[in-house]
N, C-alpha and C positions, 0 to 999 in steps of 0.2 A: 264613736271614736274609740280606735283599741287603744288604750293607755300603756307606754311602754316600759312601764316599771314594773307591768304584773306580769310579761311575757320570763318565762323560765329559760333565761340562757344557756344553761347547761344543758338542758334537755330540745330545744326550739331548734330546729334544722332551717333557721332562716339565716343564722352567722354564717354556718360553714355552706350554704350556697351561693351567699353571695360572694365568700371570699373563693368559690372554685368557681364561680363567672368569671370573676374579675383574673382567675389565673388562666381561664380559657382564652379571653381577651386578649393579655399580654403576649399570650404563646402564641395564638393565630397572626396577633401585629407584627412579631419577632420573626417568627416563618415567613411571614412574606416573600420579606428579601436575608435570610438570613436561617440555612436550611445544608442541611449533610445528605447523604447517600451513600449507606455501608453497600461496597460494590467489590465483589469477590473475586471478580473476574481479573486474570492477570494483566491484562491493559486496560482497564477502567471503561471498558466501550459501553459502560451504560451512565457512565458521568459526564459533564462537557467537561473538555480537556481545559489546560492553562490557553493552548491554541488558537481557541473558541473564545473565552473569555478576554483575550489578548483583541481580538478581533471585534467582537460586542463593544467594547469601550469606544472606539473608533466612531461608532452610533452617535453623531451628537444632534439626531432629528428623527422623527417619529418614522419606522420603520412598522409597517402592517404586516404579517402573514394570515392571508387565506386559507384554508384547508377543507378541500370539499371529497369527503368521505362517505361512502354509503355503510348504512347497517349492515345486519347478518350476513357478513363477509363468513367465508370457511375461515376453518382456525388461526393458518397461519398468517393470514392477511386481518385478520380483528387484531393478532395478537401486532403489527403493525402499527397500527394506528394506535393504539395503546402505548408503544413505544416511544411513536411521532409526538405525542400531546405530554409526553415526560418530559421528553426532550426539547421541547417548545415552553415547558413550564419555566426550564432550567435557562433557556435564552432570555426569556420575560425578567425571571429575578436578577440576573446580572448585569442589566441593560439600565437600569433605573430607569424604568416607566418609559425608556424609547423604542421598546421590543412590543409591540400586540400582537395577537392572533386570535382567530375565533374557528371553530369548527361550522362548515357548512352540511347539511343532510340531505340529499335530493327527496329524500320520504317526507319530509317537512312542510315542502315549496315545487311545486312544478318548474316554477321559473330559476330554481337552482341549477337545475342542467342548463341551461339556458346561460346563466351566469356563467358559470365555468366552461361552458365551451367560449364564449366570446374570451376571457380570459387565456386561454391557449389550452382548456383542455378538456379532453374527449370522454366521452366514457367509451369504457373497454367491455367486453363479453365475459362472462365467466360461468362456468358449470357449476350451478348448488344447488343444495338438496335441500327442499322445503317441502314438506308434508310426505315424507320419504318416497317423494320423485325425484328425479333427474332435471333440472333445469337449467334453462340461459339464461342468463338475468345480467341488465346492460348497469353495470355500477362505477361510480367514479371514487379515484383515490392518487387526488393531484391535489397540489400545493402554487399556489403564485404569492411570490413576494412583493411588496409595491413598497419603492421607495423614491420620494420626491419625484420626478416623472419618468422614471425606470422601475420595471420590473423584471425578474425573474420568475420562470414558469418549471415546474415538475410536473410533466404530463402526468408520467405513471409513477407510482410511490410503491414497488412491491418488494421490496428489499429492506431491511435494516444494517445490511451491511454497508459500512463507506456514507452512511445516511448523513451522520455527523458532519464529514468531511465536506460531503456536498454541498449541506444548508451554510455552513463557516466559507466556505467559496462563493458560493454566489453572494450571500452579505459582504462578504472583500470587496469583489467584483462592482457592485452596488454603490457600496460610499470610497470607492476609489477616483481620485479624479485623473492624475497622469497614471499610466499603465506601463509599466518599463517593456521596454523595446528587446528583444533576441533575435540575433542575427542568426539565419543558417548562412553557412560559408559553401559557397557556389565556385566550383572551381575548375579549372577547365581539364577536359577528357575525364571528366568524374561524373559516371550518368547512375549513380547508385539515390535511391529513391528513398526518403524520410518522413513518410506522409501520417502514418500512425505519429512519432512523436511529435512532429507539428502540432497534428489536430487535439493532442495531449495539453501540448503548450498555450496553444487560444486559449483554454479555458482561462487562463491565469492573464497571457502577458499579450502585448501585440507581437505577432511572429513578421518578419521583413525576413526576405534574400538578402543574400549582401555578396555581391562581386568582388571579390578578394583585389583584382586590376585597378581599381580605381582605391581612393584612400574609405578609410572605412568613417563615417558619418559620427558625432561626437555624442548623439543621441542612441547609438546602440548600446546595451549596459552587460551584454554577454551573447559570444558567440560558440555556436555549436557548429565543430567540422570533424565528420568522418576522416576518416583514415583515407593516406593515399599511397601508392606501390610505385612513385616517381619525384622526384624533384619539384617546388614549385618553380613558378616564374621568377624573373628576377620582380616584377612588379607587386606579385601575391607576396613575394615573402618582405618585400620591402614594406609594405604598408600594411600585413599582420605583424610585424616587429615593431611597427609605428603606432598601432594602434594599443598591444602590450606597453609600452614604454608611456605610453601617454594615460595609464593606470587600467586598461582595458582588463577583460575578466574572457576567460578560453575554457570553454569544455571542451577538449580532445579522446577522440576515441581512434587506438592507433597501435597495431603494432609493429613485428621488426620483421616476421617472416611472413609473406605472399603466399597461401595456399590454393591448390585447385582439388578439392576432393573428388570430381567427375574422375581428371586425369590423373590423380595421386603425385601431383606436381609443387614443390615448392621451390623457392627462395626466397635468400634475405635482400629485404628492401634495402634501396641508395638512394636517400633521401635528405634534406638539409632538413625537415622537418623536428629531426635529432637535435640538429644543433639551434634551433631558433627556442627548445624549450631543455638546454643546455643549461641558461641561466639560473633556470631554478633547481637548479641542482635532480632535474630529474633524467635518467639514463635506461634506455627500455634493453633488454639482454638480448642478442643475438639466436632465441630460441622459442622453442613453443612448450608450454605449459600442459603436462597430464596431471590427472588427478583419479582417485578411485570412485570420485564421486562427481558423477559426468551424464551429459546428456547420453540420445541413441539415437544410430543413422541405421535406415533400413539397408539392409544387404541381402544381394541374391544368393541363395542356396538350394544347392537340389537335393530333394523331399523323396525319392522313390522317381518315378518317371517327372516331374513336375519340378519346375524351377521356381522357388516361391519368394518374396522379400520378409524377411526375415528380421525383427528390430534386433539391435545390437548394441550395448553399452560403449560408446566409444570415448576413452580417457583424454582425446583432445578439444571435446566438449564441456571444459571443468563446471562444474555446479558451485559455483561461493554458500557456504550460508557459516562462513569463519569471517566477524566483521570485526572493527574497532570501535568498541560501544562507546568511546569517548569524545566521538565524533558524533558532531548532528545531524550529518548527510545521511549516516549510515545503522544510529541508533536508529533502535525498530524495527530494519529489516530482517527476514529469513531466508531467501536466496535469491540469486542475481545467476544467469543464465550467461554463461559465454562461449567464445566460439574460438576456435584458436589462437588464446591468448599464450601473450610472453610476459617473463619477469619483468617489475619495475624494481629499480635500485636508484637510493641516493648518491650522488654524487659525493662523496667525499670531501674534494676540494669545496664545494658550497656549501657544506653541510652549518656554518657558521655563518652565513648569509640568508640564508630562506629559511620560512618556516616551512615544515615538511610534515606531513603526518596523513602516516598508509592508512587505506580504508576497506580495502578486497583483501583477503589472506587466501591459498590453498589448504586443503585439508592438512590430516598429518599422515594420510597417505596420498604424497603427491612425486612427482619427478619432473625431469625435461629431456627434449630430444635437441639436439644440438649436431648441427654438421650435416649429420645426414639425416634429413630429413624422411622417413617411411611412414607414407598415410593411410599405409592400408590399416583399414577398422579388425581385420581377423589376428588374435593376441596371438595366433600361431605361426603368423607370417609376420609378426612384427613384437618384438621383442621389450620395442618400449614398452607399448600398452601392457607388459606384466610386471615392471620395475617400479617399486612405488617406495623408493627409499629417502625420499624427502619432503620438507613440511610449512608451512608456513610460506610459500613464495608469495610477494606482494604483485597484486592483478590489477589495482587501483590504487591514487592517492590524490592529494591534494597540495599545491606548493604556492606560497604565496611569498612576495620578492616586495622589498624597500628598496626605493634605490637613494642613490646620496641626495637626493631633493626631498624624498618624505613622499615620493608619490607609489601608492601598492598597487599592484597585479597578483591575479592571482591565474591559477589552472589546476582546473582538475581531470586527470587523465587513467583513461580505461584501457588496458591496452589489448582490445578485441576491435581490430578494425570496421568492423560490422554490425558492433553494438545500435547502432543509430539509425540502421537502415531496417526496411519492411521486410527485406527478406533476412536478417539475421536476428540481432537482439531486440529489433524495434515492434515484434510480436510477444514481446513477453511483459504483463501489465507491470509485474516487479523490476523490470525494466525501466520499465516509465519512471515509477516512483522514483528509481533513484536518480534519473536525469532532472525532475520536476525539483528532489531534493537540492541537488547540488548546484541548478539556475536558481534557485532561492536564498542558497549561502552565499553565492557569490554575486550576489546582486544585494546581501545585506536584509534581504526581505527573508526572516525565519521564522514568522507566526503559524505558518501550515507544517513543516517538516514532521516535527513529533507527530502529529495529528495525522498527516498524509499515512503513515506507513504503521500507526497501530493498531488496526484491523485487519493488516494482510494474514490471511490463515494458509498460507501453505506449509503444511507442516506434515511432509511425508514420515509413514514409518519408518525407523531404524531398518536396514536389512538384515535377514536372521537366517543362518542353514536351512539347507533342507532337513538337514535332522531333526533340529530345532522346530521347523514347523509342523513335521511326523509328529512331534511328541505332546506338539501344543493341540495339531489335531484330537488324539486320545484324550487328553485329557479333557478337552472339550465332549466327549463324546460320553464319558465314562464316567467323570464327576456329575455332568446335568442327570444321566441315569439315578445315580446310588441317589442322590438327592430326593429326587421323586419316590424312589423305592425309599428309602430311611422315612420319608416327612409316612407314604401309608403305612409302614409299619407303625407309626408313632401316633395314626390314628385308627387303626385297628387294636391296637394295645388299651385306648384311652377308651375306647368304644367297649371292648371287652370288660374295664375295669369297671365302667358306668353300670353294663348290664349285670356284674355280682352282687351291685351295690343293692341295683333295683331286685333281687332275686334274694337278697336276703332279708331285706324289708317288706317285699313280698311277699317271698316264696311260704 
């Protein structure tokens, strides 16, 4: 028996081990659930957002993740799944013990493929290189969610971008019981097509038609309607005024001038649709919107014998990426693609009745064309596209109306009549977002917004002279040189100085 009076405390490494067990202990119980991530990146997309975590609470029953991953992936797809099992750490800790997941290996278990295809998912092909050959090698890297007798499946997983977003949607999707309803507004002589932002919206909401003639249903919670270049019914507009009045919520996308860029034909629309969103003080300007920071239409030009199309910056195509960061529709984004939009202006006389606050700005080289309208895209036959002495015009906003009962509406309105449709703004993802953002505030559901639009990376270059990139050229050209010349001179010098050394100890 060792007697513990003759053990030497001072010197005995048996005090200070057990007391760093016992601090190993407390640290790993504390990390558990109780844990940082210094994350440098300027939208945190390697941390779950407040979004995520807003959403995880919601969890109040055992929620499982699957993930069936194969080994020696190439780089970019290891460095994935690496990502997926951070990210799944950080769902588990915030969940309190309602969040599982385990990693599956088809290298493991034969009957793992087996499993995950009944599951919904496949393996895919991929080219890699094992014992420096060239190979196909059939591997899986999907995910199923199972909760209570619903799942969610992620066939393929090859991406980490939007990854976040996804996995926080489909757990919404999961423990949601009623699903708000979005009307599209169906309207008659209106054959313009919205199929991309629908199939947008299922992910989230249930999408219904809704025939503007009949009254509108008291379970729709917002409706989206394109732009029209005519008057409604007396029926449409009597029962979208009745539906607003009765606390209804409107995405409008709408403006004041009717273009034909085939024919280079415009006018300004006559339409009541002004005055039904009168109330809230919102007033779209009798004109179209240039800016210097704009899409491009191809244009034909002749090349020598050969008529060729030719892209072209055209200024009635503004590019937004001037937003109102104070707003949650529109915090996060980076630009928003439009099509011949016109000003939005407050109304004055309401400005004391609604709440009103812009969300799309112009650059601060922007203008308008007014009266006479000239579509030609060539800046030399058309005079607008080279005036850009104005700044800030408002292209979207959002109005929201009390009326003397206590009952709120709200609208939010883009004024590019085309925004919504497949052939106009409805191809552009950043698009989506912000329709997905603004049926979300206006239905009071804001747990996805922040989260939706802080991985968008479109982030083009500044544009720079031609001079400026002559000279960026050079220097490119001429720095990388002297560089290599300076670093051998610096080791011909070093090497010379070595061998005096050896030559006088030597020699």
């Amino acid at each position: 028996m060792v007697r513990l009076k003759n053990i030497d405390y001072k010197k005995s490494v048996l005090i200070p081990g057990v007391i760093l067990f016992l601090i190993l202990f407390l640290l790993n119980g504390i990390s558990r659930n109780k844990f940082f991530r210094l994350d440098l990146t300027d939208n945190d997309m390697y941390s779950l957002s407040t979004s995520s975590e807003s959403v995880v609470e919601q969890v109040d029953d055992l929620l499982t993740m699957k993930v069936y991953f194969s080994d020696d992936l190439p780089g970019e797809y290891a460095n994935n799944r690496r990502y997926l099992q951070d990210i799944l750490e950080e769902y588990a800790a915030f969940s309190n013990g309602n969040i599982r997941f385990e990693f599956f290996r088809p290298e493991d278990d034969q009957n793992i493929e087996q499993e995950a295809q009944k599951a919904g998912i496949m393996p895919v092909q991929m080219q890699v290189v094992e014992n420096d050959k060239l190979e196909i090698k059939r591997v899986l890297m999907g995910m199923v969610i199972l909760y209570e007798d619903k799942k969610e499946v992620f066939p393929v997983i090859q991406t980490t971008t939007g990854l976040e977003y996804e996995i926080t949607t489909r757990i919404k999707k999961l423990v949601e019981t009623n699903k708000p309803i979005v009307g599209i507004a169906q309207l008659e002589g209106q054959d313009g097509q919205s199929q991309n932002i629908q199939n947008v919206l299922r992910e989230r909401y249930n999408v219904r038609s809704v025939g503007l003639t009949d009254e509108v249903p008291s379970d729709i919670s917002v409706i989206l309607m394109s732009g029209i270049a005519d008057s409604l019914t007396s029926d449409e507009n009597a029962n979208l005024k009745g539906y607003l009045n009765r606390g209804g919520n409107l995405f409008l996308a709408q403006n004041r001038v009717k273009t034909n860029l085939q024919f280079q034909q415009a006018f300004v629309i006559q339409s009541d649709i002004f005055s039904l969103i009168e109330p809230f003080g919102l007033n779209i300007s009798e004109n179209l919107v240039t800016d210097r920071i704009c899409g491009r239409v191809s244009v034909q030009q002749q090349m020598g014998p050969i008529r060729m199309n030719v892209p072209m910056e055209y200024p009635l195509l503004p590019i937004v990426r001037k937003f109102n960061t104070d707003e949650a529709i529109v915090a996060g984004l980076e630009q928003i693609q439009l099509v011949f939009a016109s000003e939005i202006q407050l109304d004055s006389a309401k400005a004391d009745q609604v709440n009103f606050a812009p969300l799309l700005f112009t650059s601060e080289q922007s203008g308008e064309m007014r009266g006479n309208f000239n579509l030609s895209p060539d800046p030399q036959q058309n005079p607008f596209l080279r005036l850009f002495n104005q700044s800030g015009k408002i292209l979207g906003a959002r109005s929201e109306r009390v009326d003397e009962n206590g009952i709120v509406s709200q609208v939010v309105l883009v004024s590019d009549s085309d925004f919504l449709l497949d052939q106009g703004g409805g191809m552009s993802r950043e698009n989506h977002i912000f329709v997905m953002n603004s049926v979300d505030y206006l239905i009071g559901d804001r747990d996805l917004i922040a989260l939706r639009s802080r991985e968008i990376t479109s982030r083009p270059l500044e544009e720079i002279s031609d001079a400026a990139k002559k000279s960026w050229k050079w220097v490119n050209i001429t720095l990388t040189s002297l560089l290599i010349v300076g670093f051998g001179l610096i080791r011909m010098r070093r090497q010379k100085s070595r061998s005096n050394v050896l030559e006088e100890l030597y020699g």
